[in-house]
N, C-alpha and C positions, 0 to 999 in steps of 0.2 A: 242392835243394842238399845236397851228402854231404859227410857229418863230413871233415873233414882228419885227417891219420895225429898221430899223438902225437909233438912237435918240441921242446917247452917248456910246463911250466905254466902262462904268461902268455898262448902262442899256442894253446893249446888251451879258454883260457878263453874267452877272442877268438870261435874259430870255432865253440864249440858255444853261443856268446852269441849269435851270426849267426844260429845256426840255428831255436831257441830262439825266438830276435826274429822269423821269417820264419814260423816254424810258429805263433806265439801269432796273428801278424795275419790270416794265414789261416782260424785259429778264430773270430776274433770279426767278425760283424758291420760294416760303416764306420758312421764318425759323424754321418754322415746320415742314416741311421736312424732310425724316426720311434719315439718323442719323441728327437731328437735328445742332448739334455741328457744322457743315461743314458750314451749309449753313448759319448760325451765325456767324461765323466767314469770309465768303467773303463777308457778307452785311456787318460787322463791320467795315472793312476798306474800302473798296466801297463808304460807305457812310458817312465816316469820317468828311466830309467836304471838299473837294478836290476842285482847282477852275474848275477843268476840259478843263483847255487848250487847251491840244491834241485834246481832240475831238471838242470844238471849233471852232480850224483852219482848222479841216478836214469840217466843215459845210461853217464857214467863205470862203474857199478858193473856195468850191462849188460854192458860193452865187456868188463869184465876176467873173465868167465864164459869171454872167447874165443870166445861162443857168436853173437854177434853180425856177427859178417869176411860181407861180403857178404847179410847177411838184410834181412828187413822189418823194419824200427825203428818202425812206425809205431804200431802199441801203445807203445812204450816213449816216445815221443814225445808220443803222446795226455795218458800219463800223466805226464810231464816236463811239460806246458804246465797241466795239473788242478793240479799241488802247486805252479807259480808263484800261478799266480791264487787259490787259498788261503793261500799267506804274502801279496801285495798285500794280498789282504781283513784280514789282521791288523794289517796295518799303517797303513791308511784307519782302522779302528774304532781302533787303539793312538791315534791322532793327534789322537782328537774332543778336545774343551774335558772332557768325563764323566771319561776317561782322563790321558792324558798332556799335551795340550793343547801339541800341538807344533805352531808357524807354519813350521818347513819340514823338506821331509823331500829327501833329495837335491840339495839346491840352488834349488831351487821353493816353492812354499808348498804348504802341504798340502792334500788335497784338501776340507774342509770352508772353509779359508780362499777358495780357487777356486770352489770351488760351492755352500755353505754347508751344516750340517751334517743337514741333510735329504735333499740329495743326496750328500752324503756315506756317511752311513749307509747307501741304498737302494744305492749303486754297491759298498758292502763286502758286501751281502746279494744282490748280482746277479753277484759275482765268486765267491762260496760255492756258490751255488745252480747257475752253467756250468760248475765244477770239477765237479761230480758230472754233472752232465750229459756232460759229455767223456768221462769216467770210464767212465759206465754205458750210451753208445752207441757197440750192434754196427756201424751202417751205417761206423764212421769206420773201422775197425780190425778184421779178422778173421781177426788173427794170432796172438790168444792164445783160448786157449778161456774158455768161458764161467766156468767154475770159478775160473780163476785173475784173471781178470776182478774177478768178485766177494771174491775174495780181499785184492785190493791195493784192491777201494771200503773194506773192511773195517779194512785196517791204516791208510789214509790217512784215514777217518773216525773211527778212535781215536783218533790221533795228535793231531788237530786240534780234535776233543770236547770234551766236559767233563771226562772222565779223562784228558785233555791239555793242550791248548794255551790250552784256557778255565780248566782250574785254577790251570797256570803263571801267568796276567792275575789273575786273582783276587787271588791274592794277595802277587803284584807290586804289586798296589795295596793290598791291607790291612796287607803288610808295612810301607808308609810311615807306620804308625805305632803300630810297632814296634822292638825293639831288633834290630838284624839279627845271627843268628848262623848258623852253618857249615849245619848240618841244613833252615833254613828256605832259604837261599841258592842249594843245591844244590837242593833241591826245584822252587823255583822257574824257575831254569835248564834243568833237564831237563825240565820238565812246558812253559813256556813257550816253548824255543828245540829242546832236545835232539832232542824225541821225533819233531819232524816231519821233522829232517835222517838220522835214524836210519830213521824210513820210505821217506825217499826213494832211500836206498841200496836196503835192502828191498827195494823195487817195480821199482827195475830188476833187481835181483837174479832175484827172481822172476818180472818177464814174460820173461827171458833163461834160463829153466831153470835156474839155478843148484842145481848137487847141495846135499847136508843141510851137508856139512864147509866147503864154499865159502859158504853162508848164513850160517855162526854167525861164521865168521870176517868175514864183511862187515858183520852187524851188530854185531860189536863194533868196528870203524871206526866205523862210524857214531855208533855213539855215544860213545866218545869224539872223533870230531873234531865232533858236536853240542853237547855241554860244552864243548869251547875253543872256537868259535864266539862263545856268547855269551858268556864270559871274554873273550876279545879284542875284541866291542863294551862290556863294562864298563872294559877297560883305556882306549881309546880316547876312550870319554865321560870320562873321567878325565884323561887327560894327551895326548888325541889334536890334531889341525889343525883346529881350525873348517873352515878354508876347503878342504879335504880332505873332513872329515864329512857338509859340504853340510850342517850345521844347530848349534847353538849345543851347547858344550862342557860341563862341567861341571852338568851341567842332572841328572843319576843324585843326584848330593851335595847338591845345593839342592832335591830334592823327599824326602830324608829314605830315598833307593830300596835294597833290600836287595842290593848287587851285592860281589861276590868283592872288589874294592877297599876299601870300606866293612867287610867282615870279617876280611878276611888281610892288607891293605894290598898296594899294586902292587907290591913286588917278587914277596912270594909268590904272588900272583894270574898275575903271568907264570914263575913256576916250577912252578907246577900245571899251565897251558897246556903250555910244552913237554913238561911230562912227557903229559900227554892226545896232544899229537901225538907223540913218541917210542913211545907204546904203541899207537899208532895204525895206526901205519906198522909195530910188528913184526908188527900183527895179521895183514897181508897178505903173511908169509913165506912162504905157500906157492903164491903166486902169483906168474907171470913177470910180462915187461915191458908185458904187454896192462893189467895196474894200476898203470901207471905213474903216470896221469891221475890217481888215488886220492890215491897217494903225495905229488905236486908238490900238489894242492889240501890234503893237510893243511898241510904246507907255506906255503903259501900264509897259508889259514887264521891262524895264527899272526903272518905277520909285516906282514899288510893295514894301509892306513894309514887305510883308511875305508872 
């Protein structure tokens, strides 16, 4: 299945969601698979409905290198389907009763609710554990060298770490019981949500050759539209549609949670966001229409209802 040309934000989301969806299922295993249970259980939230962001921006950031019109996407693909199945895994383990203790996620109940939270756990430890395996085998993909290969295990294994994505959970949860202010907020944001949407730019970046001038400039999209990201699900938990979120509202404020609304209140928490995406979108001036895709998901980004 090949990407569709850049028509709309909404329709590009569409068809690299397709693709996305069609390359994850051909990674994984069927659910008959012996012990069955396991491999029903990573397809169940894999394929929950997720908009699939991450991997997304790792195609999107590809695309807008230019360097991609006609090549082998299948590295960048490999690596788009590794950084889904590492945010599912955070979001299985976010979901346990230990953590956040959410009965649904998407519209569904959560996967420890579905399968309790022993299979639970092992299906967030078996979606961590195929991401690096995707990542780190030649036979799929021998489009990028080996160098660069090991490069983006490296930025997507930080991001995701204890100097990441496990610091940002840390103390998303210790903050509940604490006073929330601006320095612990933002830390928490960028260390929990920022830093993995920031790599995923990254990583397409880089298995697409992207020169040094085009790198710095893409990673600072990335991370600014990784900080309004999770600002606009702190807006959303706050004043968003239950029945849009696919899971109960207000639930950030009744656990005591350190989020941008809780310390600047929601109008400024959505005047930070624009400005995150405003600066977002200049960061990609010196790119033509090939990062169009960029531009319409920060966009996006911003004005989601769920």
């Amino acid at each position: 299945m090949a990407p569709e040309p850049f028509s709309s934000p909404a329709q590009y989301l569409a068809d690299r969601k397709a693709l996305i969806d069609e390359v994850l299922n051909r990674f994984l295993p069927p659910c008959d698979t012996y012990p069955p249970i396991i491999y029903e259980a990573v397809r169940y939230s894999l394929f929950a409905g997720g908009k699939r962001i991450r991997p997304i921006l790792c195609l999107a950031a590809a695309e807008a290198t230019g360097k991609t019109a006609g090549g082998d996407l299948s590295a960048i693909l490999q690596a788009a389907c590794a950084l889904e199945m590492i945010h599912t895994y955070s979001l299985i383990h976010d979901d346990l009763p230990a953590l956040d203790n959410d009965d649904y996620r998407r519209g569904i109940p959560t996967s420890h609710k579905r399968f309790g939270e022993d299979i639970a756990i092992l299906a967030g430890d078996a979606l961590l554990t195929e991401a690096f395996k995707l990542l780190s085998d030649p036979g799929l993909s021998s489009s990028a060298k080996p160098e660069i290969r090991l490069e983006v295990i490296n930025i997507i294994a930080r991001a995701a770490g204890i100097g990441g994505m496990i610091s940002g959970q840390v103390m998303d949860m210790k903050a509940e019981a604490l006073k929330p202010e601006p320095n612990l907020v933002y830390f928490i944001h960028q260390k929990k949500t920022a830093e993995l949407i920031q790599a995923s730019v990254h990583t397409g970046a880089i298995l697409a050759g992207a020169p040094a001038e085009e790198l710095l400039a893409l990673l600072k999209y990335g991370g600014k539209i990784g900080l309004c990201f999770q600002i606009a699900d702190d807006i959303l938990n706050a004043a968003g549609d239950e029945a849009l979120l696919g899971k109960a509202a207000g639930s950030d404020l009744a656990r005591g949670k350190a989020t941008f609304p809780a310390v600047f209140g929601l109008e400024e928490s959505r005047r930070i966001a624009e400005t995150l995406v405003r600066e977002a979108i200049e960061s990609l001036g010196a790119f033509d229409c090939q990062a169009e895709p960029l531009r319409g998901i920060a966009s996006f980004i911003l004005t989601r209802k769920s």
